[in-house]
MARPA-363292 format. One line per 8 residues: number of its first residue (from 1); their letters; for each residue x, y negated, z negated of N, C-alpha, C. Coordinates in Angstrom, 3 decimals, padded with zeros to 6 digits. Layout:
<recs>
NUM = a = X:Y:Z:X:Y:Z:X:Y:Z; ...
</recs>
This chain:
<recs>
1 = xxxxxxxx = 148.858:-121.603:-315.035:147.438:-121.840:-315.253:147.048:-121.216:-316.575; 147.152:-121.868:-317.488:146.324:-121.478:-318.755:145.336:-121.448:-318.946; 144.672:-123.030:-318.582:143.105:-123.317:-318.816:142.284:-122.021:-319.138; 141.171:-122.772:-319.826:140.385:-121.234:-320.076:138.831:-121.740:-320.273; 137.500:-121.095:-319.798:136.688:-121.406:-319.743:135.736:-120.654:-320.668; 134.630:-121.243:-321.907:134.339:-120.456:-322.555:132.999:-119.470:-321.354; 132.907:-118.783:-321.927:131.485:-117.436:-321.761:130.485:-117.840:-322.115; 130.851:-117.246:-323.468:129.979:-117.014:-324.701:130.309:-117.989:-325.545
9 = xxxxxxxx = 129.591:-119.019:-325.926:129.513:-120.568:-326.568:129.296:-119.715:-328.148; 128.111:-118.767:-328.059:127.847:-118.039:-329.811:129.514:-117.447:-330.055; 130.363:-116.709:-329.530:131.232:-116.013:-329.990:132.520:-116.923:-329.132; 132.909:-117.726:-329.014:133.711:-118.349:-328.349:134.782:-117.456:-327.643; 134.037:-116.902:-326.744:134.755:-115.850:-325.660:134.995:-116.955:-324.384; 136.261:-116.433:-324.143:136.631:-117.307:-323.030:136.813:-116.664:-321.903; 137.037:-116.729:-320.647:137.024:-115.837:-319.454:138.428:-115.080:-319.861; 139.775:-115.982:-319.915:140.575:-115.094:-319.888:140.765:-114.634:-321.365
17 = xxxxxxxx = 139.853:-113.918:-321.847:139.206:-113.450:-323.111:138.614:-111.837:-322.489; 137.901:-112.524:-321.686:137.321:-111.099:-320.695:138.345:-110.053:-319.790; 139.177:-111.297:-319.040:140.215:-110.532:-317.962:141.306:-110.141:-319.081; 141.089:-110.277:-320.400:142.434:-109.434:-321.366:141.568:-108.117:-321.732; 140.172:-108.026:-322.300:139.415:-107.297:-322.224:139.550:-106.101:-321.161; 139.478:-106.611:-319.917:139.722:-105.727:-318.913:140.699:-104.516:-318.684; 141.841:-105.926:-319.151:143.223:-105.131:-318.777:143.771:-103.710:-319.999; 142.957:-103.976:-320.951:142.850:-102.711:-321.943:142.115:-102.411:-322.035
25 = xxxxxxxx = 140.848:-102.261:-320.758:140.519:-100.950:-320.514:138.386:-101.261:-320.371; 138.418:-102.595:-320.803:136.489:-102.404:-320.332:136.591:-102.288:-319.131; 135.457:-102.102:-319.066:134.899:-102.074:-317.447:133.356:-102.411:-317.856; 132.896:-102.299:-318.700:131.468:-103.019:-318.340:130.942:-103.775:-319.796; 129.537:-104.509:-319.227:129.072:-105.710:-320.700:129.616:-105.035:-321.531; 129.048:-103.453:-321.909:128.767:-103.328:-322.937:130.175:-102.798:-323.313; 131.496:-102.458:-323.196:132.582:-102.490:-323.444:133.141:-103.972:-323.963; 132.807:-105.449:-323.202:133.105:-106.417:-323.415:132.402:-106.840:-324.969
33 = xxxxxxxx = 130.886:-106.248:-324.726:130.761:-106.836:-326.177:131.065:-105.712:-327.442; 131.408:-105.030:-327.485:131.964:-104.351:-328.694:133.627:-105.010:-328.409; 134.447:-104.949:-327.634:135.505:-105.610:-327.363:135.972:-106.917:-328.266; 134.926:-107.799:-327.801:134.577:-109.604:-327.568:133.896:-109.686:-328.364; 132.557:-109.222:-328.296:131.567:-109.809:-328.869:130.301:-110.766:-328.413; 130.850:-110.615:-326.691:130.047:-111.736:-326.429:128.731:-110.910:-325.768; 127.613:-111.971:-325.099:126.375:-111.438:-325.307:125.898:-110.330:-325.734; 126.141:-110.701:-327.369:125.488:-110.037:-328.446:124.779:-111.412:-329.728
41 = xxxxxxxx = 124.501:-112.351:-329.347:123.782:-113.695:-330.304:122.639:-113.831:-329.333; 122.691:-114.783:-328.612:121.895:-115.162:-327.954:121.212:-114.476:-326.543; 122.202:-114.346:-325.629:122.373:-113.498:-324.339:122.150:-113.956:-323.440; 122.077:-115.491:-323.744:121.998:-116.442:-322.516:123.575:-116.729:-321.558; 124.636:-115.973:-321.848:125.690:-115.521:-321.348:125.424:-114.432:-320.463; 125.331:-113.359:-320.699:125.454:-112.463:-319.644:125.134:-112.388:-318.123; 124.380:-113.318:-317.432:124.770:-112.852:-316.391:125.804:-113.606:-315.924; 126.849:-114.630:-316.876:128.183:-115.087:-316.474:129.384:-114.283:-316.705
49 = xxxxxxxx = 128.980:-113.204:-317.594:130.247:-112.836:-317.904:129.871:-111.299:-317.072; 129.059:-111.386:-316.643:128.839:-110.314:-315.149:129.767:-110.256:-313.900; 129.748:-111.582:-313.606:130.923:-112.249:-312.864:132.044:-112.088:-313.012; 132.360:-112.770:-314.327:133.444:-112.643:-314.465:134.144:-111.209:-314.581; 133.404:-110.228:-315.369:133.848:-109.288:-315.202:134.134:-108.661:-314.241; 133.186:-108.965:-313.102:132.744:-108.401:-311.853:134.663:-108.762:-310.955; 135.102:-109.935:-311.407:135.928:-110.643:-310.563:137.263:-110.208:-311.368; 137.224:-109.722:-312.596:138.238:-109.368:-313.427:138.391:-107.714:-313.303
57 = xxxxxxxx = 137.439:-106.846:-312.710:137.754:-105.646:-312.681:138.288:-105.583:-310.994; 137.870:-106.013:-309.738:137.850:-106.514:-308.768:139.739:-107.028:-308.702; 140.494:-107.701:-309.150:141.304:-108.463:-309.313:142.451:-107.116:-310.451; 141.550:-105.948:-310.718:142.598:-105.262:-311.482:142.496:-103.953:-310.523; 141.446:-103.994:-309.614:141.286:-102.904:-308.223:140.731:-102.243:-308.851; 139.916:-102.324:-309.706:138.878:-101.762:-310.545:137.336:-101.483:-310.106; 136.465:-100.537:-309.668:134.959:-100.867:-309.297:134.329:-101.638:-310.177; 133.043:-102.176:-309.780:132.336:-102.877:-310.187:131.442:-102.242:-311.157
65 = xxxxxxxx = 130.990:-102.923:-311.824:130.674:-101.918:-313.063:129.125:-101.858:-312.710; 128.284:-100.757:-313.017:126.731:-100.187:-312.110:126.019:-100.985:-313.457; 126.016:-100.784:-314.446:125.252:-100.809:-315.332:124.822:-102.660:-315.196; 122.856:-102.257:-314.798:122.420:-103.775:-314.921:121.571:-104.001:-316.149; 121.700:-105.058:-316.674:121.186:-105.405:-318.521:120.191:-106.163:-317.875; 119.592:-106.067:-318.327:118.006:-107.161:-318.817:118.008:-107.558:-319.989; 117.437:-109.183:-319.884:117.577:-110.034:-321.475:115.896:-109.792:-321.576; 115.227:-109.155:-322.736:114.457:-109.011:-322.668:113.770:-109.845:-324.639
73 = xxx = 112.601:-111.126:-324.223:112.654:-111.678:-325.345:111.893:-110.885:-326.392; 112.371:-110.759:-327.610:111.267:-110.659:-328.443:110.756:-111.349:-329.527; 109.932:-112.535:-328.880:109.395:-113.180:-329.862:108.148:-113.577:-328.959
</recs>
């Protein structure tokens, strides 16, 4: 199974983009986006790559990561 699904459409992060992320060592968004890069453009990603992370730390017997983000607009 290669396939790969993007995230983050602004930074073309792909899930198994995230679960490689993981495996050296994030555990939460904000590890993924200094990592990745992803929801850091737009941020209409993050609560997918919540999941995914959620299912990629989960899948490495990893806790779930506490920290909850709010997209908050400013304009």
């Amino acid at each position: 199974y290669d396939q790969r699904m993007y995230i983050c459409i602004c930074n073309a992060v792909s899930d198994k983009a995230i679960h490689q992320a993981v495996g050296e060592g994030a555990t939460s968004i904000r590890d993924l986006s200094f990592m990745t890069g992803c929801g850091t453009q737009c941020g209409s990603c993050v609560k997918h790559v919540r999941e995914v992370l959620d299912q990629a730390l989960a899948e490495a017997g990893e806790p779930r990561s506490q920290l909850r983000l709010q997209v908050i607009s400013q304009g």
